[in-house]
C-alpha positions in Angstrom: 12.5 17.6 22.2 10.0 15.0 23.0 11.2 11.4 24.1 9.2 8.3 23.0 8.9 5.3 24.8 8.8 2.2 22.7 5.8 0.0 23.9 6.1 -3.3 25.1 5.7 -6.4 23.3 4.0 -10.1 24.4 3.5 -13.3 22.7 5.7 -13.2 19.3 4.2 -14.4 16.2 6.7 -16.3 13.8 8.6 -13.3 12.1 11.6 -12.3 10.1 12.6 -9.9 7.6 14.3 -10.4 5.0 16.4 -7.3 4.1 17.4 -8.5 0.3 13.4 -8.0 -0.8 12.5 -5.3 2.2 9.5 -7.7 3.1 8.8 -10.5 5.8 10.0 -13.7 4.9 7.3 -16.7 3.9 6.4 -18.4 7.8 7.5 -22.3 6.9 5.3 -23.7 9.8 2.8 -25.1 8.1 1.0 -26.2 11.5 1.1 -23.0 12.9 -0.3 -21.2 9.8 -2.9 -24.0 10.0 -3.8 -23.4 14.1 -3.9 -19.5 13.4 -5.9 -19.9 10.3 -8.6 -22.3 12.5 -8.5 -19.9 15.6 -9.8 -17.5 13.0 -11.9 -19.7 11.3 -15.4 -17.5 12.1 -14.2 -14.6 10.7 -13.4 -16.9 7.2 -17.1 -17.4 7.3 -17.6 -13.9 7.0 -15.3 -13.4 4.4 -17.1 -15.6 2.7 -20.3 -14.2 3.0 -19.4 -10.5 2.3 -18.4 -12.2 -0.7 -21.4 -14.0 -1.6 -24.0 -11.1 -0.6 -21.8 -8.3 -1.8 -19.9 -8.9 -4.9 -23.0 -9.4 -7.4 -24.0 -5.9 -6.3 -20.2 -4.2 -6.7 -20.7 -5.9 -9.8 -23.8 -4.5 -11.2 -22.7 -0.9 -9.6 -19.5 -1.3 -11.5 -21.0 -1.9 -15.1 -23.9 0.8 -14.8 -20.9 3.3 -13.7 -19.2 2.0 -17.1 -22.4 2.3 -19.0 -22.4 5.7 -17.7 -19.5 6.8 -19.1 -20.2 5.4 -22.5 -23.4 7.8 -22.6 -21.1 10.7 -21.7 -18.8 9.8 -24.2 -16.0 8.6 -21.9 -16.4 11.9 -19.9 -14.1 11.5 -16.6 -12.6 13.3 -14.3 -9.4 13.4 -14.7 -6.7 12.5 -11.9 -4.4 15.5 -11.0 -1.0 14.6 -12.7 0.9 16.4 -9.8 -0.8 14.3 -7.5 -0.9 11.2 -9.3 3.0 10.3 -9.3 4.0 9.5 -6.0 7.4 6.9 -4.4 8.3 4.6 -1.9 11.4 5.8 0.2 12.7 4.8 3.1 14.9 5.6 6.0 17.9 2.8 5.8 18.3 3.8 2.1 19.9 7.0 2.8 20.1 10.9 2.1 20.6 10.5 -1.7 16.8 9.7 -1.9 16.4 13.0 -1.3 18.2 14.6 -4.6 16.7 12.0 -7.1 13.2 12.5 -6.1 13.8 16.3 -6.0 15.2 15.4 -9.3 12.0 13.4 -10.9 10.1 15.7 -9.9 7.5 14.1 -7.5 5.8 15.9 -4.5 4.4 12.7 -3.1 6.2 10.4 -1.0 5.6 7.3 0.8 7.3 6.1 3.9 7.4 3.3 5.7 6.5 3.1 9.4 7.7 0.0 11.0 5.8 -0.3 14.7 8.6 -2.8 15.8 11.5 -0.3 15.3 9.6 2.5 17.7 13.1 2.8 19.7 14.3 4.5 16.8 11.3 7.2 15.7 13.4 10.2 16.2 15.0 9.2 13.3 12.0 8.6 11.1 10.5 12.1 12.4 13.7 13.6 11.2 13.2 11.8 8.0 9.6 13.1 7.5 10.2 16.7 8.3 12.9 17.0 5.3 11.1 15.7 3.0 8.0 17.9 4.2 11.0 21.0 4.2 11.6 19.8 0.9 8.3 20.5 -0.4 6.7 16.4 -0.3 3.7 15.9 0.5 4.2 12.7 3.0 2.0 9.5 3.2 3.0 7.5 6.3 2.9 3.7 5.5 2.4 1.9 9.3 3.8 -1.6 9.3 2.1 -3.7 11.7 4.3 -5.2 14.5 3.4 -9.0 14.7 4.6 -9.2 18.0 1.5 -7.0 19.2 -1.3 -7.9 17.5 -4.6 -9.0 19.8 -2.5 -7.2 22.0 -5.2 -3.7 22.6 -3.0 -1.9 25.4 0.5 -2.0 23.1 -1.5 -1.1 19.5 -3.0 1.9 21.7 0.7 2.6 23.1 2.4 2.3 19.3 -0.8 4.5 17.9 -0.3 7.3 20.7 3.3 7.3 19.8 3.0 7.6 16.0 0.2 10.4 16.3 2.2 12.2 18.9 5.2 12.5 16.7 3.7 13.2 13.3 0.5 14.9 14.2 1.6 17.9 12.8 3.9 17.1 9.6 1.9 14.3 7.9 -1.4 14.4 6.0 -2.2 10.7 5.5 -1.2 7.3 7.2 -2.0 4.3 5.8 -2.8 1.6 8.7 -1.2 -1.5 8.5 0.1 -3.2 5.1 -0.6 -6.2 3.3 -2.7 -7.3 5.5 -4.5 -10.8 3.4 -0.7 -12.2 3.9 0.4 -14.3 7.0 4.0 -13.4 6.7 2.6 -9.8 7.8 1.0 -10.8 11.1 -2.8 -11.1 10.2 -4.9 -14.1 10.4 -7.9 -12.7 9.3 -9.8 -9.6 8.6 -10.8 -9.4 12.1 -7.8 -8.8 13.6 -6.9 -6.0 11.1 -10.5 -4.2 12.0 -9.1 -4.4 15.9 -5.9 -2.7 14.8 -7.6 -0.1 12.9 -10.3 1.0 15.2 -7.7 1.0 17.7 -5.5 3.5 15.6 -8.8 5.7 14.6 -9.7 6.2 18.1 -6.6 7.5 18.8 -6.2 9.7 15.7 -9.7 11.3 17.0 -8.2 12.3 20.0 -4.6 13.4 19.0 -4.4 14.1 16.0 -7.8 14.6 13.6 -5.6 16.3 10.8 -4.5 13.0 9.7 -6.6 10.9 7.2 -6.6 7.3 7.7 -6.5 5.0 4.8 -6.5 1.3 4.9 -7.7 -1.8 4.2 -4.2 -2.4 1.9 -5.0 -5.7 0.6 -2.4 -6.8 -1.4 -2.7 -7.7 -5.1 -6.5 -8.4 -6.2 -7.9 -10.3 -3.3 -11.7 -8.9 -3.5 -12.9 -10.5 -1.1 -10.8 -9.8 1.7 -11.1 -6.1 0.6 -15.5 -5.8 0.7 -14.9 -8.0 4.6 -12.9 -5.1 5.1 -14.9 -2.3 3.9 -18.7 -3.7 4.7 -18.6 -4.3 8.4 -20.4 -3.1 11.6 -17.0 -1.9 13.1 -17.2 1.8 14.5 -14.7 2.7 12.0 -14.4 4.7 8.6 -11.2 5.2 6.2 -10.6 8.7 5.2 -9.9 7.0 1.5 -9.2 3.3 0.2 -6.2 2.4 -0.2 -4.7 -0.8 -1.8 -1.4 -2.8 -3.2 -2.6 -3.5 -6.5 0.2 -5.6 -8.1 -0.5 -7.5 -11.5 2.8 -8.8 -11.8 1.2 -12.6 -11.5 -0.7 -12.0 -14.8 2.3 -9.8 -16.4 1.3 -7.4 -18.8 -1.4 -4.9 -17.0 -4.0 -5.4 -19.6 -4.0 -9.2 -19.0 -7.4 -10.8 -17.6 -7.8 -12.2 -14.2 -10.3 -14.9 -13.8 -11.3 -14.1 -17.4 -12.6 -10.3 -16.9 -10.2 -8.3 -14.2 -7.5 -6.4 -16.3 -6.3 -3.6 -14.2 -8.8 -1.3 -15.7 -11.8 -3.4 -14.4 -10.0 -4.4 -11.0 -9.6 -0.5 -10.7 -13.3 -0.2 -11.2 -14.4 -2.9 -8.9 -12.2 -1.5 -6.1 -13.7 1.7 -7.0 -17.1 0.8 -7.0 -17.1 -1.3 -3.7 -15.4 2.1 -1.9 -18.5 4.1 -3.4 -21.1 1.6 -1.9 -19.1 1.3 1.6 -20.7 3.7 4.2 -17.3 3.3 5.5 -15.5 5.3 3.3 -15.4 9.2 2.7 -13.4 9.7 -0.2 -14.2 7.6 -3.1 -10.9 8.4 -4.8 -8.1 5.2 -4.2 -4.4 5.3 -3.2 -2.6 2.5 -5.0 0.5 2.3 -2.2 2.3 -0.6 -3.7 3.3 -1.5 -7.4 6.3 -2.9 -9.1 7.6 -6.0 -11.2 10.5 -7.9 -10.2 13.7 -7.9 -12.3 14.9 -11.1 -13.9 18.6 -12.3 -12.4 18.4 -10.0 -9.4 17.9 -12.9 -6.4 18.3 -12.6 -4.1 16.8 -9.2 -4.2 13.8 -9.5 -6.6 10.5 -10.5 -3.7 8.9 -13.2 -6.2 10.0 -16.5 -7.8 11.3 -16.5 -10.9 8.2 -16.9 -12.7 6.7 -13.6 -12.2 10.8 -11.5 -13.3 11.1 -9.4 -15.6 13.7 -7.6 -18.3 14.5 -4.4 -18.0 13.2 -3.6 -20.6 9.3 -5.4 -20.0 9.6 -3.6 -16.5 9.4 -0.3 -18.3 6.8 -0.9 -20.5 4.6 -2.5 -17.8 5.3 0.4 -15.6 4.4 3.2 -18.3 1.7 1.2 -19.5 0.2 0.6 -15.5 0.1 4.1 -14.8 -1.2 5.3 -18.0 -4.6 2.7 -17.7 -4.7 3.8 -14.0 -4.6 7.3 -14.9 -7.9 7.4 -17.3 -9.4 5.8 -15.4 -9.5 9.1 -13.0 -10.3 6.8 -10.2 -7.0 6.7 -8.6 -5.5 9.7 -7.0 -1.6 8.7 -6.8 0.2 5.8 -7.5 3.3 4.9 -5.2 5.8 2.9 -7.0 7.5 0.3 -4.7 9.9 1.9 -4.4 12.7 4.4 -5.1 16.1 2.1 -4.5 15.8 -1.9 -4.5 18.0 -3.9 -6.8 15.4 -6.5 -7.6 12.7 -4.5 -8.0 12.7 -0.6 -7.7 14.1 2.3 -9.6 17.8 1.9 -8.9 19.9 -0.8 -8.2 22.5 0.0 -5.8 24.1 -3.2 -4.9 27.2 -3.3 -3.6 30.5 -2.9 -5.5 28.6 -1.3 -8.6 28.0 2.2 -9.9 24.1 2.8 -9.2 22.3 1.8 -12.1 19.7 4.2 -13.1 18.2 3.0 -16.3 14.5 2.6 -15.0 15.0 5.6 -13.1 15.4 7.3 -15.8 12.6 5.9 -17.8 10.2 6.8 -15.2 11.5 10.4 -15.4 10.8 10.7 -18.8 7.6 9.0 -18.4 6.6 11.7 -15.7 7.7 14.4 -18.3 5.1 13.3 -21.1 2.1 13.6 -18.7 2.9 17.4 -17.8 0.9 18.4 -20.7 -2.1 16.7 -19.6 
């Protein structure tokens, strides 16, 4: 078997993860934060333009593509229901992932990827192939390692590694996560283009089977997302991907700066990957999505503001995926994710029976769409 070499690391960014939400935690130097953010302050100004010269137009492309559809009636279509249900799992959550996916139902899979835990990659390729063995189509999720960003020779080591072990048993990888968040490593947009083009080049040579998706903003940050997709960087995403939470605004169908529901914000992130000359497939991977449960904290990733019941949670869930799925822009939905106590499927805290009541909701959500 093939050993790996875990690349070597250089100038540490401020970085810790917190293991109760399966996120980094919030970087408290404010005067750091505020050097980065003025060290990157000319790619802000680009933001900001992209912004300014490209919005009005992803508008007007978005309403004529809505006008469109009201001629034809509403025609769309429609997303593939075996493809459109897809999970978050991951490694340190253990074997029994394996039975309750198997027993939802759901062929795709998302897996996490962290760059900084390389040493241990045997592991995560054993992980893959049994949920490949199992019949899973697998979606790698590549978590950026703070400690090497601006760093081109250890991206280029971490990107050889990750295409020379799953070249051959994955079909898509999304690069990098999150990536309009601090806490995640990236100070601007420009920094996540490096990382990409770094990991494309090396794709091209190793392993071309794999689709690339990216830019993953995180919740409905437009502007970060057209800097990221209207660029003249030598680089292209195989398909757009994006963490589209709404849990700020609650209820799915609520309004966002007084027009974005999720239905719009779907169509805007759809149009702008139809304009971009960087993107192939037009189709989007929503790769994050959940609410956070009321009286979980330490576990739930939010303040309190943002938790809900049990009982909300289900109805926002059923009610995201069915807006996301008439759309017929979206091609899967990962829920985030499988087992998390304060804001997945099952809570599995310690010294308690595993409590599967969303779990099981989902599963009978799944169920009604089989007909479709």
């Amino acid at each position: 078997m093939r050993t790996f070499r875990t690349p070597r690391t250089e100038e540490k960014r401020p970085f810790e993860w917190d293991h109760f939400s399966d996120q980094p935690k919030v970087i408290l130097d404010k005067r750091y934060k505020y050097c980065m953010r003025l060290k990157n302050w000319p790619d802000l100004i680009k933001v900001a333009a992209s912004a300014s010269a490209i919005l009005p137009i992803s508008l007007v492309f978005m309403i004529m593509e809505e006008i469109k559809r009201t001629i034809s009636n509403g025609k769309i279509q429609a997303s593939d229901p075996e493809r459109f249900f897809g999970m978050g799992v991951n490694l340190e959550k253990g074997t029994e992932q394996f039975e309750m996916i198997a027993e939802l139902g759901i062929k795709e899979v998302l897996v996490r990827l962290p760059l900084w835990d390389l040493g241990n990659i045997q592991n995560y390729v054993k992980f893959v192939e049994t949920w490949r063995d199992q019949g899973c189509k697998v979606m790698l999720n590549v978590l950026q390692d703070v400690g090497t960003i601006g760093n081109r020779v250890a991206i280029r080591e971490q990107a050889q590694i990750v295409f020379g072990a799953f070249g051959e048993i994955v079909g898509k990888a999304q690069i990098g996560n999150a990536i309009n968040r601090s806490k995640w490593g990236f100070y601007g947009v420009n920094e996540y283009l490096d990382f990409f083009e770094i990991f494309k080049s090396e794709r091209d040579l190793t392993a071309p089977n794999i689709e690339l998706c990216g830019p993953s903003v995180i919740d409905f940050e437009y502007h970060v997302a057209l800097r990221a997709l209207f660029n003249l960087r030598k680089i292209q995403y195989d398909q757009v991907s994006a963490l589209l939470y709404v849990d700020r605004c609650g209820h799915p169908d609520k309004k966002q700066y007084g027009l974005f529901n999720l239905r719009r914000k779907i169509e805007l992130f759809s149009a702008m990957s139809r304009m971009s000359p960087k993107v192939k497939t037009p189709k989007i991977l929503i790769t994050e999505v959940n609410w956070p449960l009321l009286g979980r904290e330490p576990y739930a990733p939010t303040s309190v503001k943002e938790c809900v019941t049990t009982e909300c949670y289900a109805k926002y869930m059923a009610d995201y995926h069915e807006i996301a799925y008439k759309t017929g822009m979206v091609e899967t939905v990962y829920w985030h994710q499988l087992i998390a106590p304060g804001y997945g499927l099952i809570d599995n805290r310690k010294n308690s029976l595993p409590n599967k009541e969303l779990f099981n909701r989902y599963r009978t959500m799944i169920a009604s769409y089989k007909g479709h």
